[in-house]
C-alpha positions in Angstrom: -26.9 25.6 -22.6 -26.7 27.4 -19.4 -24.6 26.1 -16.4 -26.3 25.1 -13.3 -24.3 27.7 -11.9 -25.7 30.1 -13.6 -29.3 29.4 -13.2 -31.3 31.6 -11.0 -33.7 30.2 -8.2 -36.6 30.4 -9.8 -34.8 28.4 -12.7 -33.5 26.1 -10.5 -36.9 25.3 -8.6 -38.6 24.5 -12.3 -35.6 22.5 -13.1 -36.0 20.2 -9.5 -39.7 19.7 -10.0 -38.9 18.9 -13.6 -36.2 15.8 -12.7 -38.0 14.9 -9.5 -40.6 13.7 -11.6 -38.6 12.4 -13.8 -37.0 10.4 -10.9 -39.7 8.7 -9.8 -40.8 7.9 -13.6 -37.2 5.8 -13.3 -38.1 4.6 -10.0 -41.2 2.9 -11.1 -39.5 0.7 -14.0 -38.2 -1.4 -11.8 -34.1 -1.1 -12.6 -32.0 -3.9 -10.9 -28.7 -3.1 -12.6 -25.1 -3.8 -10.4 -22.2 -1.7 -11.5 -20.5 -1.5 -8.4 -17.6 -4.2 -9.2 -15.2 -4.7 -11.9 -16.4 -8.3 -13.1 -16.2 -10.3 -16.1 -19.3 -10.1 -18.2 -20.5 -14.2 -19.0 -19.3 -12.5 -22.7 -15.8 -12.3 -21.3 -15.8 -15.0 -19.7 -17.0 -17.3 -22.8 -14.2 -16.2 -25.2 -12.1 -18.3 -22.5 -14.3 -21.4 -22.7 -11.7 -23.9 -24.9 -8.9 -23.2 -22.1 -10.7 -26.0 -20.7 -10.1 -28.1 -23.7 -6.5 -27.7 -24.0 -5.9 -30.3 -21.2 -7.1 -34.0 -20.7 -6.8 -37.1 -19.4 -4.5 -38.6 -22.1 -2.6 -34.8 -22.4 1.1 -34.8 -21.8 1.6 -33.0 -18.3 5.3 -32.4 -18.3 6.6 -28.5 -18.5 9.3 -27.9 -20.6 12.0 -28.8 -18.2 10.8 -32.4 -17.4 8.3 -31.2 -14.3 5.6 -33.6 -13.9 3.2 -30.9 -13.0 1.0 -33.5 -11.6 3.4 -33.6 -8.5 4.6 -31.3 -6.0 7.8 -28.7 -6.5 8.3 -26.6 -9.1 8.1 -23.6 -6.4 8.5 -20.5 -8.3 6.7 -21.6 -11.7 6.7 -23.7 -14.4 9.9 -22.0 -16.9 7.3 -21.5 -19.8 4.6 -19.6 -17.5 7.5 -17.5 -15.8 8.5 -16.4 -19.4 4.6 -15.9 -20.1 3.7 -13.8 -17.4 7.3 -11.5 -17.8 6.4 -10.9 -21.2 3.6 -9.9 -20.0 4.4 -7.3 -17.8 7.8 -6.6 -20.2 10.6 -8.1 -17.7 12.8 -11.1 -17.7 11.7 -14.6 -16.8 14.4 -14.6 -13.8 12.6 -11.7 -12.1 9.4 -13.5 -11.7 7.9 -16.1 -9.0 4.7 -17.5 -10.5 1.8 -18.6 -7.9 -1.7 -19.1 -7.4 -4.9 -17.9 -9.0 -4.8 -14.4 -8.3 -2.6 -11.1 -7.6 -4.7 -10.3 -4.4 -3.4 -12.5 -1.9 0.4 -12.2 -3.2 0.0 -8.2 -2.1 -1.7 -9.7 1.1 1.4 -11.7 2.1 3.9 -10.0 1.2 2.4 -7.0 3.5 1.7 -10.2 6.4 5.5 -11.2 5.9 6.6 -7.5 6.1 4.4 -7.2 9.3 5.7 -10.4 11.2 9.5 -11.3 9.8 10.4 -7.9 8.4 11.4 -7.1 4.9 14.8 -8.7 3.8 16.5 -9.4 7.3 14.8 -5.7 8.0 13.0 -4.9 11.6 9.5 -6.7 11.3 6.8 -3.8 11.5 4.9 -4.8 14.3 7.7 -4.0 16.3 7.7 -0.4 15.2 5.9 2.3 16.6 4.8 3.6 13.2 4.4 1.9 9.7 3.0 4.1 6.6 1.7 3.7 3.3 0.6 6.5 0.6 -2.1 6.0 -1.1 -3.0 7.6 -4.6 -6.4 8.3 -4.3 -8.2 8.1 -6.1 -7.1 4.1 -5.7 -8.3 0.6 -5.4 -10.1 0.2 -2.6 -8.7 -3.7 -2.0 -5.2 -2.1 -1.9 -6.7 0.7 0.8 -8.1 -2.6 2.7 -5.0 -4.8 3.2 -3.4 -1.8 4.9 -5.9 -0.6 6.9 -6.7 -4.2 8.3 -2.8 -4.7 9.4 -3.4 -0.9 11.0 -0.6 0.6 8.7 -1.5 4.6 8.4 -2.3 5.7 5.1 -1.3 8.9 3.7 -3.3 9.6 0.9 -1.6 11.2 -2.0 -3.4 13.2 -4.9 -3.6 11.3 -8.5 -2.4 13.8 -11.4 -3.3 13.2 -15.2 0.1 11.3 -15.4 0.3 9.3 -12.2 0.4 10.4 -8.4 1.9 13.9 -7.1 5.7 12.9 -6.8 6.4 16.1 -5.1 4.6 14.7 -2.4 6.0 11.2 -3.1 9.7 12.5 -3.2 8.9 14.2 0.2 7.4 11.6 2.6 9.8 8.8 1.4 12.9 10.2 1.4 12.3 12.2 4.3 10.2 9.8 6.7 11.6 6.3 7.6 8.3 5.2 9.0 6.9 5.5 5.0 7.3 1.6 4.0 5.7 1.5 0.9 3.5 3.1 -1.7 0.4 1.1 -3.7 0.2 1.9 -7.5 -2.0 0.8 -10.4 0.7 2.2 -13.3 -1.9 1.1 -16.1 -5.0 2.2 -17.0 -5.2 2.7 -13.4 -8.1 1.9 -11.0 -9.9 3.8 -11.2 -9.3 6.8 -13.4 -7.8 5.0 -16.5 -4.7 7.1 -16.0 -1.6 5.8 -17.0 1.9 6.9 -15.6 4.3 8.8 -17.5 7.8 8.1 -18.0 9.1 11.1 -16.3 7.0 9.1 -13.4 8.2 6.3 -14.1 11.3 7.7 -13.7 11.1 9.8 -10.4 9.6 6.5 -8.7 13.0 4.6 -10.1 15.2 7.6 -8.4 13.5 7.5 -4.9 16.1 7.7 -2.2 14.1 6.1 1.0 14.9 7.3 4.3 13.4 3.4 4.9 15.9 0.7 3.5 12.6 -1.5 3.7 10.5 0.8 1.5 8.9 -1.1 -1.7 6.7 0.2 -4.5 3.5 -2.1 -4.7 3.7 -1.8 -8.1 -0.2 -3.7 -9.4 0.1 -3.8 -12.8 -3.6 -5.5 -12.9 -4.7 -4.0 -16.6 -1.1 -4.1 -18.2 -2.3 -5.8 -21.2 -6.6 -4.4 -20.8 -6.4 -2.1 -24.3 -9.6 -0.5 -25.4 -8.2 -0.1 -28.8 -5.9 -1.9 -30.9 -4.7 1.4 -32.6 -4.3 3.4 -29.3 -2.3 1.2 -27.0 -0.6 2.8 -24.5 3.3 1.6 -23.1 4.7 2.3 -19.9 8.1 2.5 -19.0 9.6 -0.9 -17.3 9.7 -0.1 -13.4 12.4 -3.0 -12.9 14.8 -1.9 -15.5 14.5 1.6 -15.0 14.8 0.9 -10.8 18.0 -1.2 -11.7 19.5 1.4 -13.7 18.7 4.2 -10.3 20.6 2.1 -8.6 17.4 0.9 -6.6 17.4 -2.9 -7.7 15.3 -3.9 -4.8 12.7 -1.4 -4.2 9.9 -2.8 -6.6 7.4 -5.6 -6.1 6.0 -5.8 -8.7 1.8 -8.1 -9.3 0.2 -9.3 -12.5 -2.0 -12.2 -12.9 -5.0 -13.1 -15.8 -7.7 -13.2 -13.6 -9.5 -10.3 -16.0 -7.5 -12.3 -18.8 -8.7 -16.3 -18.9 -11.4 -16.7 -15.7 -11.7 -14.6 -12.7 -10.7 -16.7 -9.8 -9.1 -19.3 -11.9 -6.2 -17.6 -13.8 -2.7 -17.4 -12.9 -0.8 -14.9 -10.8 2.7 -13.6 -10.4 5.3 -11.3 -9.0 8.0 -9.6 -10.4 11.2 -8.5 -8.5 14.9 -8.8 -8.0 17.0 -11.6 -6.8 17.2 -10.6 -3.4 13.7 -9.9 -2.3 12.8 -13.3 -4.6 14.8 -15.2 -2.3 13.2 -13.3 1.1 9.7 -14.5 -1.1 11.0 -18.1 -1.1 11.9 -18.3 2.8 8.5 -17.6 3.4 7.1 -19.6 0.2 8.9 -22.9 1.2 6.8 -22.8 4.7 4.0 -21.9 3.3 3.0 -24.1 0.2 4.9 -27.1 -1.2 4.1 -24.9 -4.9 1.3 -24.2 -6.7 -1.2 -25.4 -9.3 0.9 -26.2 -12.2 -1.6 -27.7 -13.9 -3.4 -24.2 -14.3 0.3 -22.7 -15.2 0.2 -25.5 -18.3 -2.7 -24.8 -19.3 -2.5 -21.3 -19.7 1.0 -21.9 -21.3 -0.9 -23.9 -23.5 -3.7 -22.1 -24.5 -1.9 -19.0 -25.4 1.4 -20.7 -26.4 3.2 -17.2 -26.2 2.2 -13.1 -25.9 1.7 -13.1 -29.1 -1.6 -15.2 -28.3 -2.7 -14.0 -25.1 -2.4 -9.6 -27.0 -4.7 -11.4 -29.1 -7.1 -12.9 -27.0 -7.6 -9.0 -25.0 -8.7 -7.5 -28.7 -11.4 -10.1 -29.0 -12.2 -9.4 -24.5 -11.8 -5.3 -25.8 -14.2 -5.9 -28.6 -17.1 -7.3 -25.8 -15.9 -3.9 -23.5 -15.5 -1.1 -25.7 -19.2 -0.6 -27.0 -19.8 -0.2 -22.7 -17.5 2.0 -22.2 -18.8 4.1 -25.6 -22.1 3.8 -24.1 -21.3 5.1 -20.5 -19.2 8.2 -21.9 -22.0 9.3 -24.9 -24.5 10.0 -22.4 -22.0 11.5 -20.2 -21.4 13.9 -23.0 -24.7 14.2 -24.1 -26.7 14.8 -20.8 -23.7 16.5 -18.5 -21.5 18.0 -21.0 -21.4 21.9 -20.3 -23.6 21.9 -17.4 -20.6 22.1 -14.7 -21.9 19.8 -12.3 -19.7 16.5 -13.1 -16.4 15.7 -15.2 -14.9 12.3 -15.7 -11.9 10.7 -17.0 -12.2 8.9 -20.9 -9.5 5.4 -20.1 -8.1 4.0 -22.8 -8.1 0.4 -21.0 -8.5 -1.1 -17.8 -12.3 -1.3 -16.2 -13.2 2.0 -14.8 -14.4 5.0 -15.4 -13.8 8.1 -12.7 -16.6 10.8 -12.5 -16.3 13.7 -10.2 -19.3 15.8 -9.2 -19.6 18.4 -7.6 -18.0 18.4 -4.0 -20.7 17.4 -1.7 -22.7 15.7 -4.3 -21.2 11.8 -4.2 -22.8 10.4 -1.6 -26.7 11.1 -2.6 -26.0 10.3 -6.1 -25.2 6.8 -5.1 -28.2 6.7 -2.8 -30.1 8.3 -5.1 -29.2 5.4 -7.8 -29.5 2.7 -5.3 -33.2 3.7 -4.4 -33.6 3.7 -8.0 -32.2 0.1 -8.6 -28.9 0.7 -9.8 -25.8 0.1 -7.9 -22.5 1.8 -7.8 -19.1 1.5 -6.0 -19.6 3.5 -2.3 -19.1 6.6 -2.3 -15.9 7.4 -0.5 -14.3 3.9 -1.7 -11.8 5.4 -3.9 -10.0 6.6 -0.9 -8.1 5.8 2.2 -10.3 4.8 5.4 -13.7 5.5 2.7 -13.5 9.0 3.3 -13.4 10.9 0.4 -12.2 14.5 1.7 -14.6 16.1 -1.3 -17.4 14.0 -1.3 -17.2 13.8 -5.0 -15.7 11.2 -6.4 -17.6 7.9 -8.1 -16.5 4.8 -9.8 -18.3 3.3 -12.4 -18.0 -0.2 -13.5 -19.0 -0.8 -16.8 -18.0 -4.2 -17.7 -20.6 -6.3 -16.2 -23.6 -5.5 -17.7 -24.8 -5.8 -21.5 -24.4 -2.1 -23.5 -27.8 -1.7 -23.2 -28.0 -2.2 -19.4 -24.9 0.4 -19.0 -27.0 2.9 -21.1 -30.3 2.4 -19.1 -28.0 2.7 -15.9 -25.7 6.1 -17.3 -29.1 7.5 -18.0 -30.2 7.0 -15.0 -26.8 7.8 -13.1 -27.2 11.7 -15.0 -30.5 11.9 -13.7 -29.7 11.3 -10.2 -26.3 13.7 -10.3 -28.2 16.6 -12.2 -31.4 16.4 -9.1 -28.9 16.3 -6.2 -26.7 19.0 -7.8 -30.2 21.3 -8.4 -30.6 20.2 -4.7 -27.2 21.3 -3.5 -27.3 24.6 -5.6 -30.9 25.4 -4.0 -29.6 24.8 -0.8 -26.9 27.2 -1.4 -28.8 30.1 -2.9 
């Protein structure tokens, strides 16, 4: 099979008539398919049902340590769901505050607090003439959002197949004090699947900031999101290896099981040392009087240990994997060797990252909108929306049922093979 690259005009014109008809043959059915967002599918969502259960009326209420979790205190989480959540993640129990139902509005504050009271007795930021972020891109567009709405410059930063370029890293935070802190999805990451290395890992954890407020926003959203059972991947431990630099302080690190028990109604947490944990508290104590340890209970209760929440994400991987295996066989089987598109093949997490050809993103996802299928917007993967290639697409393939995410991948290869004959004709 030739490449589109390769094809002459005349070849190309044959092939556009060809898929234009074949376009509005897809139009016509009708197609009202959403893969824009990373949701639950009602699947997922029903292997969680019995949480429900685990808690009544006549159910004992009291944590481990006597906490009536009926009542108020109990600020940084219940001991048994602190312990939860740092296995979890693969810290210690003292690292972690525990708090509401999900990891979004922790990274929210703690950028609000850095913004109005400064970061651990540190100048506040709105006082400063310039505040900075870098952004791996592509990123999570929620991450790109919180800093863009406090006005904090991003700097995007290119994603390599084993986490972000830390040349670039290295340079802007040890050299520029206005660089405050970086956003990173270590895991399966948003949304390219990637997953950083250890010699990452590692060059994060040796960071010497010309900023003594800088922090890693380290989002370890999918930590425990495996496709496979047999083909789990491990990070290295940010915490540990930051505390061995030297660097004890410069992580924050998010987790919650939103994607875990129910979206919206799971239990959230951050991981860090002593001292920024107690510049969280002075804020906290103002700012809640604690949070639902009822929900904390329940989860404890429900999974009783890690041991039980690993296995609950094999039964969540069995409902995802056959969607993801669906998006990347037609991949393969209608783009492979044409040289108009590649994409990244995750081993957890909720996305899938396809690159087309630079110029291309945009139409495809107007292209599959006008067709009844809905993707991410183009350009959302990046900093301020703008993706500087035009290229780059997210797809969300954990929604729908497998045979929705087929009809919708066939219909995604349509539209980026007719807008890359398109761009090619243009170009000839």
């Amino acid at each position: 099979m030739k490449q589109y690259k390769e094809l002459t005009k005349d070849e190309l014109l044959a092939l556009a008539g060809k898929l234009n008809q074949e376009y509005a043959d897809a139009k016509a059915k009708g197609l009202s398919l959403n893969m824009a967002r990373g949701k639950p599918s009602a699947a997922q969502l029903d292997l969680s049902m019995d949480i429900l259960d685990v808690l009544g009326s006549a159910s004992d209420l009291h944590a481990e340590d006597g906490t009536d979790c009926r009542n108020y205190g109990g600020m940084d989480g219940l001991p048994e769901a602190k312990k939860l959540m740092a296995d979890m993640v693969g810290t210690k129990p003292e690292n972690m505050i525990v708090c509401g139902n999900a990891s979004l509005p922790i990274m929210y504050d703690t950028v609000s607090r850095s913004m109005t009271h400064g970061v651990c007795g540190q100048t506040p930021w709105c006082r400063l003439e310039q505040v900075k972020f870098l952004c791996p891109a592509p990123g999570y567009d929620r991450h790109f959002a919180i800093t863009e709405h406090f006005g904090i410059e991003m700097i995007t930063i290119p994603m390599r197949e084993d986490g972000p370029d830390m040349d670039l890293v290295e340079k802007y935070v040890n050299e520029d004090p206005a660089v405050k802190g970086i956003w990173c999805v270590p895991k399966y990451a948003n949304p390219s699947g990637i997953c950083y290395s250890d010699e990452v890992v590692r060059r994060f954890a040796t960071l010497r900031p010309a900023a003594a407020d800088f922090r890693i926003y380290w989002d370890n959203a999918y930590v425990v999101h495996h496709l496979y059972e047999d083909q789990q991947i491990e990070i290295m431990d940010i915490l540990s290896a930051c505390e061995e630099a030297g660097n004890p302080d410069m992580v924050f690190e998010f987790c919650s099981t939103s994607k875990v028990t129910f979206a919206g109604g799971g239990i959230a947490a951050v991981a860090t040392s002593a001292k920024n944990l107690e510049w969280f508290k002075k804020s906290m104590t103002i700012q809640t009087i604690g949070y639902d340890k009822i929900n904390q209970l329940r989860h404890v209760r429900y999974f009783k240990d890690i041991n039980g929440l690993k296995a609950h994400m094999m039964k969540q991987a069995a409902s995802l994997r056959p969607k993801f295996e669906a998006v990347l066989h037609v991949l393969e089987e209608e783009l492979g060797g044409l040289g108009i598109g590649s994409w990244t093949k995750p081993l957890g997490g909720y996305f899938i990252s396809f690159d087309a050809m630079d110029g291309c993103a945009k139409e495809i996802v107007a292209k599959c909108k006008e067709a009844g299928v809905v993707l991410t917007g183009a350009g959302a993967t990046f900093p301020y929306k703008k993706d500087p290639k035009d290229s780059n697409i997210r797809i969300a393939p954990s929604f729908p049922t497998p045979e929705e995410m087929q009809q919708a991948t066939e219909l995604f290869v349509l539209c980026v093979k007719l807008v890359s004959v398109e761009k090619l004709l243009a170009e000839k």
